[in-house]
py3Dmol code that shows the C-alpha trace and the ligand (Angstrom):
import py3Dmol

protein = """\
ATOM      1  CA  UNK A   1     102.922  77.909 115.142  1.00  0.00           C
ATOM      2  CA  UNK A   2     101.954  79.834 112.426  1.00  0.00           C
ATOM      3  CA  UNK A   3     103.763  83.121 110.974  1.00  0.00           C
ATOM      4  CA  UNK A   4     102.355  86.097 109.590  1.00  0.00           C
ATOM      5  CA  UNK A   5     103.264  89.503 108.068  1.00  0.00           C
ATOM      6  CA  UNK A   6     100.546  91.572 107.642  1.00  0.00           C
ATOM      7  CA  UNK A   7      99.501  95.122 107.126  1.00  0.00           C
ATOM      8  CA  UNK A   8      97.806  96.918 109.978  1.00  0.00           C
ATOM      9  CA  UNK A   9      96.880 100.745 110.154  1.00  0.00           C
ATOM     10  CA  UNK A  10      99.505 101.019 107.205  1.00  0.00           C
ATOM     11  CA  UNK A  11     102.119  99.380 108.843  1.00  0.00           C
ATOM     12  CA  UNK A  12     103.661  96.136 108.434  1.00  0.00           C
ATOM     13  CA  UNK A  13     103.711  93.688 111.328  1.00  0.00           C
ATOM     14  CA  UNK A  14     105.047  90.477 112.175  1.00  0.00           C
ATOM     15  CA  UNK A  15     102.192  87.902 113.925  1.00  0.00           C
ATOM     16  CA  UNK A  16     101.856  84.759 115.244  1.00  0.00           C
ATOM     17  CA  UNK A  17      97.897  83.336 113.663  1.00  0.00           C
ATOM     18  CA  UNK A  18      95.918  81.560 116.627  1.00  0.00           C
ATOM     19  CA  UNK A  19      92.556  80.546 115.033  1.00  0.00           C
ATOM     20  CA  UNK A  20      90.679  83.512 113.369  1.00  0.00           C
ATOM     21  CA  UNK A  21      93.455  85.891 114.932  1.00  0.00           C
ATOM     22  CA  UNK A  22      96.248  87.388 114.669  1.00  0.00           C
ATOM     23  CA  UNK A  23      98.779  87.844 117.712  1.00  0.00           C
ATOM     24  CA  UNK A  24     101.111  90.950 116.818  1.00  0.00           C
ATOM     25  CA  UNK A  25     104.638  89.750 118.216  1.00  0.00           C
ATOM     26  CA  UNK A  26     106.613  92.946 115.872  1.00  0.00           C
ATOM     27  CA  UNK A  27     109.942  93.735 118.140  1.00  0.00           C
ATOM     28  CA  UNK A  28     112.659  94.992 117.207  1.00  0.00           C
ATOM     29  CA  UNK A  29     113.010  93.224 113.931  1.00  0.00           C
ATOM     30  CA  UNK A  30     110.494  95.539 112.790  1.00  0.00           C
ATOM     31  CA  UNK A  31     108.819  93.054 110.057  1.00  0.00           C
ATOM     32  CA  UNK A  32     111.888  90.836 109.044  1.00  0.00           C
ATOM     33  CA  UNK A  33     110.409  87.402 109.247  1.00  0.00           C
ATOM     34  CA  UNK A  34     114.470  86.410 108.440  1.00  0.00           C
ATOM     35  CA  UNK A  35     115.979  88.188 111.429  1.00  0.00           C
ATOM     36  CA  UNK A  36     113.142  86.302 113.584  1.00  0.00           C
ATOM     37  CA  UNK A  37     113.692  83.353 112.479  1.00  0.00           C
ATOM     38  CA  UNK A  38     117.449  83.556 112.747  1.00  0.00           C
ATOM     39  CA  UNK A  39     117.117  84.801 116.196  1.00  0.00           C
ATOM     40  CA  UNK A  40     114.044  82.179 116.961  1.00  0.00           C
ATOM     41  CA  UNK A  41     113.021  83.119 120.370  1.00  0.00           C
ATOM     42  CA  UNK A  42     111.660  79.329 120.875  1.00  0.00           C
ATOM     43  CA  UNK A  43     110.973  79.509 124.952  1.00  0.00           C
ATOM     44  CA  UNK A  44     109.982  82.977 124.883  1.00  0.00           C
ATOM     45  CA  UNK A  45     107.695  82.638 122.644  1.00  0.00           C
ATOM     46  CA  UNK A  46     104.400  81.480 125.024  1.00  0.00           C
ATOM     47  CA  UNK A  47     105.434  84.682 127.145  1.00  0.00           C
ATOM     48  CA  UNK A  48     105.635  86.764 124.079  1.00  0.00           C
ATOM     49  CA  UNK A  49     102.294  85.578 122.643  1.00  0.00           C
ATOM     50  CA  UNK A  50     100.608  86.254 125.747  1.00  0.00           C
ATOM     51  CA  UNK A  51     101.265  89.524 125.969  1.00  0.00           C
ATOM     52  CA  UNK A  52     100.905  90.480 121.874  1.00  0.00           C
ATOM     53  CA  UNK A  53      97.477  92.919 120.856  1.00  0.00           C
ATOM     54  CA  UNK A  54      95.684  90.827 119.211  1.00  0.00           C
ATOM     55  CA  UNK A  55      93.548  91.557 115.599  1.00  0.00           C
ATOM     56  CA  UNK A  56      91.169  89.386 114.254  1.00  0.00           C
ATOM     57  CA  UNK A  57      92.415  88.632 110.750  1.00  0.00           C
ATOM     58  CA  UNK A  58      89.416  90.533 108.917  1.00  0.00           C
ATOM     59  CA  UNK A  59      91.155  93.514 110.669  1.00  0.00           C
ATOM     60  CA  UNK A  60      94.316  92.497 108.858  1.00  0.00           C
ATOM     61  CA  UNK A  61      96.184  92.681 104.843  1.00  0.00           C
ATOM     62  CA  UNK A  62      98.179  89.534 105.177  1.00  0.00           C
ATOM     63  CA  UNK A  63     101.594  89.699 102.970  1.00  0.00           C
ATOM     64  CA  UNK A  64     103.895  87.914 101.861  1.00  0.00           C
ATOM     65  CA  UNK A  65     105.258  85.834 105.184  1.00  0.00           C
ATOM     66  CA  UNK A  66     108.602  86.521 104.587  1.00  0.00           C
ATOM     67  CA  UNK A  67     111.254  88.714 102.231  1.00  0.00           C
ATOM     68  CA  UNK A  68     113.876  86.627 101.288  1.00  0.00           C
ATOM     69  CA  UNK A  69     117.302  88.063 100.846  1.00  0.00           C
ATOM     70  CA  UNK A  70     117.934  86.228  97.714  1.00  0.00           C
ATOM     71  CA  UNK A  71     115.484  85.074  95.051  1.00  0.00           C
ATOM     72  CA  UNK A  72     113.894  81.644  96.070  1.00  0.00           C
ATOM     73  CA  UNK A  73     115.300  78.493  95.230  1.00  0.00           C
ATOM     74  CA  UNK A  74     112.995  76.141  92.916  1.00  0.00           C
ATOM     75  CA  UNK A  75     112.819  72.459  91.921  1.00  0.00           C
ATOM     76  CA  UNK A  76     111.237  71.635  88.567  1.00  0.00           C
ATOM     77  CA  UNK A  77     109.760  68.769  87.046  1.00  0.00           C
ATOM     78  CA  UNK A  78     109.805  66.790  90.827  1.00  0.00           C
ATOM     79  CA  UNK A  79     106.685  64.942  90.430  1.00  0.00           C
ATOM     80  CA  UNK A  80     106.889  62.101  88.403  1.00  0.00           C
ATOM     81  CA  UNK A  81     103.476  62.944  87.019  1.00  0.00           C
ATOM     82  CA  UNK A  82     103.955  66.394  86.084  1.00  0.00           C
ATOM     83  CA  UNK A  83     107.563  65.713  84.752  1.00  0.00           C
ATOM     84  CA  UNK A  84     105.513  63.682  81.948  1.00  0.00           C
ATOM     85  CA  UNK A  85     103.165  66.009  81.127  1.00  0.00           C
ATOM     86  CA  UNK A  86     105.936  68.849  80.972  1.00  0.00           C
ATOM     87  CA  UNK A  87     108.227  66.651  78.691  1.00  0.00           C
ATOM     88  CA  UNK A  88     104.347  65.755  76.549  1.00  0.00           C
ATOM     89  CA  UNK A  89     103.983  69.609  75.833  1.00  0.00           C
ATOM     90  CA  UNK A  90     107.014  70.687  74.224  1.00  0.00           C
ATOM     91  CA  UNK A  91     107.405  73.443  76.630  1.00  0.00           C
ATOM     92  CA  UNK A  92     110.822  72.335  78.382  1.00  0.00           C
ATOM     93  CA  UNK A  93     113.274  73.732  76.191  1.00  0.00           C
ATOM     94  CA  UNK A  94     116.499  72.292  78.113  1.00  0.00           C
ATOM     95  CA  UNK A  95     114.862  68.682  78.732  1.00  0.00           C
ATOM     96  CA  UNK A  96     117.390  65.776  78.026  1.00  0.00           C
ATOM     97  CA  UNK A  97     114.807  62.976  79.834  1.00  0.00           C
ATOM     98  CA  UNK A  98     111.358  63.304  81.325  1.00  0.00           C
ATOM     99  CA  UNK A  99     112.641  62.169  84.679  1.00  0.00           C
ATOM    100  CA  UNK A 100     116.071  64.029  85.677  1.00  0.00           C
ATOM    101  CA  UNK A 101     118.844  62.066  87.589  1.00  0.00           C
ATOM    102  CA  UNK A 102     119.385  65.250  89.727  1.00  0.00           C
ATOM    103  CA  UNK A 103     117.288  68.096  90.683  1.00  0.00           C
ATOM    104  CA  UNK A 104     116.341  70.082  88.215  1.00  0.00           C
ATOM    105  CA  UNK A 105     117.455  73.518  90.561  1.00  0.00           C
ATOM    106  CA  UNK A 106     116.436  77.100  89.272  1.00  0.00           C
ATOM    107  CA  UNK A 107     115.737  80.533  90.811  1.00  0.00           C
ATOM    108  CA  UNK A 108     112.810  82.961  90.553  1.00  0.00           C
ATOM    109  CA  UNK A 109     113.147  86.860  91.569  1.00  0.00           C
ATOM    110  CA  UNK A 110     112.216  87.337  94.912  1.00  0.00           C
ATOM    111  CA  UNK A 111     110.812  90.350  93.353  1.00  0.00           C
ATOM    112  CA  UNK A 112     108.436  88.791  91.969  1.00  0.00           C
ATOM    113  CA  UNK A 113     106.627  87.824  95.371  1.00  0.00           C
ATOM    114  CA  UNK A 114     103.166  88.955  96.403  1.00  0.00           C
ATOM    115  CA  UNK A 115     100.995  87.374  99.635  1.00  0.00           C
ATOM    116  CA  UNK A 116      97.529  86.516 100.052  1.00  0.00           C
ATOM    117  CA  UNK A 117      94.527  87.693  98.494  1.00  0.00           C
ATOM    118  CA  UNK A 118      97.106  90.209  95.777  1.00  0.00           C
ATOM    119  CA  UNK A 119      96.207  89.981  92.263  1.00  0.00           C
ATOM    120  CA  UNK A 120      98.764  88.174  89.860  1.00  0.00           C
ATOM    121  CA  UNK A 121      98.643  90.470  86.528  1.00  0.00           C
ATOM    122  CA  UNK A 122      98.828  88.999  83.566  1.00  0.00           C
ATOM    123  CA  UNK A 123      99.924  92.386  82.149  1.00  0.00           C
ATOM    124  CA  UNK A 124     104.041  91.340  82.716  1.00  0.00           C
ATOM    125  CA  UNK A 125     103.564  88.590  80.696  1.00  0.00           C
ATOM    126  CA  UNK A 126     103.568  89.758  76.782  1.00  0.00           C
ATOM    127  CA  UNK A 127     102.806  86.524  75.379  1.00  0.00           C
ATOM    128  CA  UNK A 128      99.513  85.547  77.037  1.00  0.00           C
ATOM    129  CA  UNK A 129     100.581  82.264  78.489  1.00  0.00           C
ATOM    130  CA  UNK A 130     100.181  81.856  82.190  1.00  0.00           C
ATOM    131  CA  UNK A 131     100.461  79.236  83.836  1.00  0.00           C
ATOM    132  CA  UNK A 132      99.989  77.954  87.716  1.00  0.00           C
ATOM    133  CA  UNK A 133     101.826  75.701  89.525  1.00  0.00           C
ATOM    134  CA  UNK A 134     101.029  74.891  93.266  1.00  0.00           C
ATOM    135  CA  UNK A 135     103.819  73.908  95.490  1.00  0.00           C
ATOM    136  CA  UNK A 136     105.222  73.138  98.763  1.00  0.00           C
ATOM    137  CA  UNK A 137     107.976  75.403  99.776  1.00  0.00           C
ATOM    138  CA  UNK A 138     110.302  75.153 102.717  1.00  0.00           C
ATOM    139  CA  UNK A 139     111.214  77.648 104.819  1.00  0.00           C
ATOM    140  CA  UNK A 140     115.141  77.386 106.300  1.00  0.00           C
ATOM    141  CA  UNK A 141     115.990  78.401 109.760  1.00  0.00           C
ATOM    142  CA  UNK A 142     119.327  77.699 110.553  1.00  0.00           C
ATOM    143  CA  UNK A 143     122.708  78.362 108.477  1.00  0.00           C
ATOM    144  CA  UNK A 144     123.211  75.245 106.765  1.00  0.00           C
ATOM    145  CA  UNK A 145     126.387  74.639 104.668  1.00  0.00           C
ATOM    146  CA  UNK A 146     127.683  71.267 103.654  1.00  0.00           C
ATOM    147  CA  UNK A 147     124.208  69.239 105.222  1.00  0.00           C
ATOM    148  CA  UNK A 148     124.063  65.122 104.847  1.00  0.00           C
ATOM    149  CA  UNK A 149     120.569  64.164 104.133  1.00  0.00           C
ATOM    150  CA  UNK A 150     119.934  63.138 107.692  1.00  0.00           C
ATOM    151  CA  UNK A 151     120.444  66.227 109.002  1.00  0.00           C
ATOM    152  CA  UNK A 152     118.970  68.425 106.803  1.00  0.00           C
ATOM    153  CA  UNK A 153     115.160  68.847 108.948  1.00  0.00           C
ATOM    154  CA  UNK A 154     117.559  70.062 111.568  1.00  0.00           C
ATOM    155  CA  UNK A 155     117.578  73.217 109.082  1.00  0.00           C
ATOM    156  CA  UNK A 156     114.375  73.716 108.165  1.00  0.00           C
ATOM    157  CA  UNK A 157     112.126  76.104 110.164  1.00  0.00           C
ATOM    158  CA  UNK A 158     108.702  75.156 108.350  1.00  0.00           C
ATOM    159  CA  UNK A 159     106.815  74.896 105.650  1.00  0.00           C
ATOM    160  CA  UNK A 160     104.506  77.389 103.443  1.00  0.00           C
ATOM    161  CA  UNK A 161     103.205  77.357 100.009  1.00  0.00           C
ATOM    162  CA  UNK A 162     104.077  78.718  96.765  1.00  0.00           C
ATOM    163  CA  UNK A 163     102.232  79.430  93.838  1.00  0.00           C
ATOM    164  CA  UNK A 164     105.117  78.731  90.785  1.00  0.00           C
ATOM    165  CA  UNK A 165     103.384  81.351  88.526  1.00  0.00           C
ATOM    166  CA  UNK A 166     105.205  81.080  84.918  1.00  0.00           C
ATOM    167  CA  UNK A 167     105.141  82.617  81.344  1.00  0.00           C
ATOM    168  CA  UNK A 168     105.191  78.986  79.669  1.00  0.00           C
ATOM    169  CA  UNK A 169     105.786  80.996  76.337  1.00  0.00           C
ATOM    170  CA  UNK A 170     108.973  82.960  77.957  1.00  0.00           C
ATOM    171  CA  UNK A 171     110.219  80.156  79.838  1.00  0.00           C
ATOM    172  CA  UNK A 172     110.684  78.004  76.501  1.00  0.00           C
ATOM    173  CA  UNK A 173     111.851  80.521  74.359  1.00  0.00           C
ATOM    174  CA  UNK A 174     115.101  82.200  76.728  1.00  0.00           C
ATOM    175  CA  UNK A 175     115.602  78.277  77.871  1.00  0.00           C
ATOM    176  CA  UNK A 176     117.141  79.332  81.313  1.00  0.00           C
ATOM    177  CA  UNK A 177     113.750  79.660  83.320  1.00  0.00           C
ATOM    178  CA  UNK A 178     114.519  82.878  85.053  1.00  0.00           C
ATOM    179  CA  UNK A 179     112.524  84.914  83.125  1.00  0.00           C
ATOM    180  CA  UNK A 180     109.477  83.223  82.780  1.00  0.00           C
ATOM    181  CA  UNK A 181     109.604  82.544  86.284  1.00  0.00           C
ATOM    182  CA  UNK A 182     109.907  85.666  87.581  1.00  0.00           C
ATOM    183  CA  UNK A 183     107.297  89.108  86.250  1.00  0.00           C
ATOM    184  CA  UNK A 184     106.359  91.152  88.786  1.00  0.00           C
ATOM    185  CA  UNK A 185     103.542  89.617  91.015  1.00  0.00           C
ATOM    186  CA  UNK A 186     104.259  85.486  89.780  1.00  0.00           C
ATOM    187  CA  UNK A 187     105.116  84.327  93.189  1.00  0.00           C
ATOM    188  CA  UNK A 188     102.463  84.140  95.078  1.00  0.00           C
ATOM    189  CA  UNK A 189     103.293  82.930  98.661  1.00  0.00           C
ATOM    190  CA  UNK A 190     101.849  82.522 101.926  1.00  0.00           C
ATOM    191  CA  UNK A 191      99.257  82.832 103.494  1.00  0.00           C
ATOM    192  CA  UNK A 192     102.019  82.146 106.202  1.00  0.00           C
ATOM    193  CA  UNK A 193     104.751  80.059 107.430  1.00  0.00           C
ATOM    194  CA  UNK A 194     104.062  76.758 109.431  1.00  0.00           C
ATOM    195  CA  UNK A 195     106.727  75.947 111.897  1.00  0.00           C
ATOM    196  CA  UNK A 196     108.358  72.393 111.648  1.00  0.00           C
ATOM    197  CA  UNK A 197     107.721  71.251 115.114  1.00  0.00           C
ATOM    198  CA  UNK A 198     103.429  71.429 114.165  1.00  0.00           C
ATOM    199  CA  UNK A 199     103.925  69.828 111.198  1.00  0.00           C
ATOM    200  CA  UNK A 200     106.294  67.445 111.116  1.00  0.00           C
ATOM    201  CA  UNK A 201     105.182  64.932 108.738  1.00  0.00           C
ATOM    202  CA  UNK A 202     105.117  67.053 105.757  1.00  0.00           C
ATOM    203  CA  UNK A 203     104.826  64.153 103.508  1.00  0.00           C
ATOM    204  CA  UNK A 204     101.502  62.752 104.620  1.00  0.00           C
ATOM    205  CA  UNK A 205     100.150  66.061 103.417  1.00  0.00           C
ATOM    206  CA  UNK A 206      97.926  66.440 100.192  1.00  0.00           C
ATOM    207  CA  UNK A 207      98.621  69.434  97.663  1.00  0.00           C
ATOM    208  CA  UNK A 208      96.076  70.613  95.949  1.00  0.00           C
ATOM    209  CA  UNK A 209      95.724  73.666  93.272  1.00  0.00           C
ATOM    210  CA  UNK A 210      92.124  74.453  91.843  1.00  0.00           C
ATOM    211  CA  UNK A 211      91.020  77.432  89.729  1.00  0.00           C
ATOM    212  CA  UNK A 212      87.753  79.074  90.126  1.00  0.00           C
ATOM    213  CA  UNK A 213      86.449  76.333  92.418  1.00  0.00           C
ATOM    214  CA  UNK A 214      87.663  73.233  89.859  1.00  0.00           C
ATOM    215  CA  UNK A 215      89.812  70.953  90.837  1.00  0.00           C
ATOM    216  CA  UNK A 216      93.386  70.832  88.557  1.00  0.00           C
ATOM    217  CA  UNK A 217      96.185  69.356  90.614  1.00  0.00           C
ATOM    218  CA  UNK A 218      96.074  67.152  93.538  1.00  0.00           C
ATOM    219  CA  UNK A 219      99.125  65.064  94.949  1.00  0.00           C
ATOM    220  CA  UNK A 220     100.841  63.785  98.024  1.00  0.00           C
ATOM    221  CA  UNK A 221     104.128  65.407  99.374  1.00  0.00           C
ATOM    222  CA  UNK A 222     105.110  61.872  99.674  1.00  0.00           C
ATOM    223  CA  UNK A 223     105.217  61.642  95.331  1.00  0.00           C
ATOM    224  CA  UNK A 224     108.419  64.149  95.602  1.00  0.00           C
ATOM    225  CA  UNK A 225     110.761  62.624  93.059  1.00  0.00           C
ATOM    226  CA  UNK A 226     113.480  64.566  95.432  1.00  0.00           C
ATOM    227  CA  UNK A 227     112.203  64.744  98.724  1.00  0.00           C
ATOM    228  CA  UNK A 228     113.397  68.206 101.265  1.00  0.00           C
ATOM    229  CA  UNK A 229     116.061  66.283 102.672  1.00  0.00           C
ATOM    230  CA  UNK A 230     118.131  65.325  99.622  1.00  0.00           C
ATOM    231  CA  UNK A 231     117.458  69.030  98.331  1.00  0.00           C
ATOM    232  CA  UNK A 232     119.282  70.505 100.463  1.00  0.00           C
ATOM    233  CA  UNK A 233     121.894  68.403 100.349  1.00  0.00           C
ATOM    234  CA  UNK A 234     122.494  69.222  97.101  1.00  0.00           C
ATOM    235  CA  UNK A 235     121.979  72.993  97.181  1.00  0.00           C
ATOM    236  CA  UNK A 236     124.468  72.883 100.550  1.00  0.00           C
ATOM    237  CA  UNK A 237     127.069  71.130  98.780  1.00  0.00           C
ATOM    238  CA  UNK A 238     127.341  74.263  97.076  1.00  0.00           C
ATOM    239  CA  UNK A 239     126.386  76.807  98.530  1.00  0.00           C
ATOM    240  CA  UNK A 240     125.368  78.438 102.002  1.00  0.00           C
ATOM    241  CA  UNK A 241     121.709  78.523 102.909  1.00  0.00           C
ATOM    242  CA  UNK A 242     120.181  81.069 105.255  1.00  0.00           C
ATOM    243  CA  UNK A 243     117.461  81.567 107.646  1.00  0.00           C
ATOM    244  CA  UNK A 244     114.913  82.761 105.556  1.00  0.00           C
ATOM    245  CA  UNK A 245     115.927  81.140 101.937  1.00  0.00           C
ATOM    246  CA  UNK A 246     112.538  79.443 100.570  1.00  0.00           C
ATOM    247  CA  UNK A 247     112.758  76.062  98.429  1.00  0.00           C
ATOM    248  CA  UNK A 248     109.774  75.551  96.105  1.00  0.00           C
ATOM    249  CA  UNK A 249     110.119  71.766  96.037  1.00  0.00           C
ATOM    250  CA  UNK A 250     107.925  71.476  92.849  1.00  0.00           C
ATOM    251  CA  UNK A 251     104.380  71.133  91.380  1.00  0.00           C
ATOM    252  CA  UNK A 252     102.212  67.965  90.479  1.00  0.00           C
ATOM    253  CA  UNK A 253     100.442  66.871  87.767  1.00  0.00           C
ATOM    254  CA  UNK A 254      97.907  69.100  86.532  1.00  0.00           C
ATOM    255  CA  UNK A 255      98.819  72.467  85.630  1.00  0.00           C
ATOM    256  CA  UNK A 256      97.447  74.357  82.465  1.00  0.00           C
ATOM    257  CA  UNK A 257      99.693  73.483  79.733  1.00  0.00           C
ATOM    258  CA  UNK A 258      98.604  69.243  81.098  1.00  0.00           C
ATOM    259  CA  UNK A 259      95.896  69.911  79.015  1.00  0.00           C
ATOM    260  CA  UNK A 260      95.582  69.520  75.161  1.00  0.00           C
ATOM    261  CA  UNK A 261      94.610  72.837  74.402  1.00  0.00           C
ATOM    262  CA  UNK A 262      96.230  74.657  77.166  1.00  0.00           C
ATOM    263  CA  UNK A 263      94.017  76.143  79.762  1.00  0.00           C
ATOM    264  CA  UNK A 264      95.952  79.297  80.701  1.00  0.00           C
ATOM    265  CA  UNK A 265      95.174  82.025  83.916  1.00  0.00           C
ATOM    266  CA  UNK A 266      92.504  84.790  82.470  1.00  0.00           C
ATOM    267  CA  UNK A 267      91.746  87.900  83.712  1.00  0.00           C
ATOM    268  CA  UNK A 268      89.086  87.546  86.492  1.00  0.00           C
ATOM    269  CA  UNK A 269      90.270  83.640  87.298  1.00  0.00           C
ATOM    270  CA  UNK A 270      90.787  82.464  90.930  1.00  0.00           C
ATOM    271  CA  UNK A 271      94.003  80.486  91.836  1.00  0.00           C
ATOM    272  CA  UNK A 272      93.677  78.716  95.011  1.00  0.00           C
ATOM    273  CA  UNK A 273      96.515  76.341  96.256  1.00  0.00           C
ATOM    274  CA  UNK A 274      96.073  74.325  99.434  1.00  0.00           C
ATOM    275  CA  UNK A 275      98.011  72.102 101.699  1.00  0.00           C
ATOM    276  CA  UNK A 276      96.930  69.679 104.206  1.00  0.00           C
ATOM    277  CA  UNK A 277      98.566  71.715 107.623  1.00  0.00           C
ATOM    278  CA  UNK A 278      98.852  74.943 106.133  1.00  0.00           C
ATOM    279  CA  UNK A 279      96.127  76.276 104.450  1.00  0.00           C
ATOM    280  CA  UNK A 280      95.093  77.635 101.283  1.00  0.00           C
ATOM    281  CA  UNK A 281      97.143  80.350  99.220  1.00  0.00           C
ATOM    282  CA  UNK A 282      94.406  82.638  97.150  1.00  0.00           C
ATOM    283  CA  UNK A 283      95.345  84.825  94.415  1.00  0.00           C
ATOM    284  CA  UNK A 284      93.083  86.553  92.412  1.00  0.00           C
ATOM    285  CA  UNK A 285      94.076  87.191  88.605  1.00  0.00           C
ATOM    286  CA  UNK A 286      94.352  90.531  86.789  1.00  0.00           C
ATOM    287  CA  UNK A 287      94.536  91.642  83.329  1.00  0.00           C
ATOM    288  CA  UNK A 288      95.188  95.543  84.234  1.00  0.00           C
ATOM    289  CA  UNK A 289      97.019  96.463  80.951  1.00  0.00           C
ATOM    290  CA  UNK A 290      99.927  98.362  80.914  1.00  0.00           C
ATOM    291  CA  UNK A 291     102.505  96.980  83.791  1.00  0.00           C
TER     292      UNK A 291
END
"""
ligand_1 = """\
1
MG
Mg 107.468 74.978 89.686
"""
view = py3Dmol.view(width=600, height=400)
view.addModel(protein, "pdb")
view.setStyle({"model": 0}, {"cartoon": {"style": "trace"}})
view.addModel(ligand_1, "xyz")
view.setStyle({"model": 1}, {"stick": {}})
view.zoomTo()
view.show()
């Protein structure tokens, strides 16, 4: 099944997408994707469905699939690939070695988030260096505190994608990531949640990230140096997940500052991130001068 918030006649819905359309299942949750998943209405679903209004989705703003109630959790430098051509740029500040012995774990604002189709402006980032970074990003559905590696799909409601925008400049020069991670508009996300039980084989999925049509990143799931299970066993041994909390497991090789000179996001560029299953995250990018 596939999740959706999306703007309709100016208000926000909640949908379930079937094809080219969009079934509006908005109850009482009123648009929390978190409070639906955390109340997941598995067999009543069908019924529910059935009876939704339906929209085609040119009819339809898509948004951001979900609101998290805490910033999203992120994974760097998780492809083997990519952790080398980080560690070649000089851009990782707080690297000790190319390929870490645990996660490298870090949070970006879940202010920062924008949907489908919104613009990412370059305008929040003063030093002119931004970057993409496709990624897989997992979607939790059930409390999960204290989770052994074999149970830890027993917590995840699905999968979506993330678009790790980042300020290379900003994230080297205040070391902790969190700023360069996070202006306004860097976390692009969507175009909608894909529940576990359709895609259960995550890692036989390809992720792909290309800007204006060309091809810069492309990578199996499977080439996670930390796959989904062992990441939340290590973010559980710590600390409570929720329904709702999003993981960005991580990009592949490929992303702007791979190349020698950097190719950095311009105004008027296209980011487009896709995964096998899922779909394709599109962002258009903006230059529109004062934030
Ligand atoms: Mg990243």
């Amino acid at each position: 099944m596939r999740i959706a918030r999306f703007e309709h006649e100016g208000a926000t819905r909640l949908g379930v997408v079937l094809d080219e359309r969009v079934a509006d299942i908005t109850t009482d949750h009123g648009d929390d994707t978190a409070a639906l998943i955390a109340g997941w209405p598995q067999e009543e679903m069908a019924p529910i469905i059935a009876a939704a209004p339906r929209h085609h989705l040119s009819e339809v703003r898509l948004l951001a699939p979900i609101v998290p109630r805490r910033d999203v959790i992120a994974v760097g430098r998780n492809y083997r690939d990519h952790a080398r051509e980080f560690s070649d740029s000089g851009f990782d500040a707080s690297e000790k070695q190319m390929v870490p012995d645990h996660p490298v774990i870090f949070s970006k604002s879940a202010g920062s988030m924008i949907g489908y189709g919104e613009a990412i402006d370059l305008s929040n980032d003063p030093t002119g260096t931004t970057d993409y970074e496709g990624e897989m990003a997992v979607v939790i559905g059930k409390r999960a505190r204290g989770v052994a590696e074999d149970e830890a799909l027993e917590h995840v409601f699905g999968w979506t994608i993330v678009n790790d925008v980042t300020a290379r400049e900003l994230q080297k020069r205040h070391v902790q990531w969190y700023v360069g991670k996070s202006p306004d508009t860097y976390c692009p996300i969507g175009p909608w949640i894909v529940t576990r039980d359709e895609l259960p084989e995550i890692g036989q999925s390809w992720l792909r990230t290309s800007v204006n049509g060309e091809k810069r990143q492309e990578a199996p799931i499977s080439d996670l140096i930390f796959g989904v299970e062992r990441l939340i066993a290590t973010i559980t041994e710590v600390m409570t997940l929720w329904p709702g909390d999003v993981i960005a497991t991580g990009t592949g090789q490929g992303v702007g500052i791979g190349f020698d000179p950097p190719r950095y996001l311009a105004d008027g560029d296209v980011v487009e991130v896709s995964i096998d299953g899922i779909g394709t995250l599109m962002n258009p990018v903006v230059e529109r001068g004062t934030p």
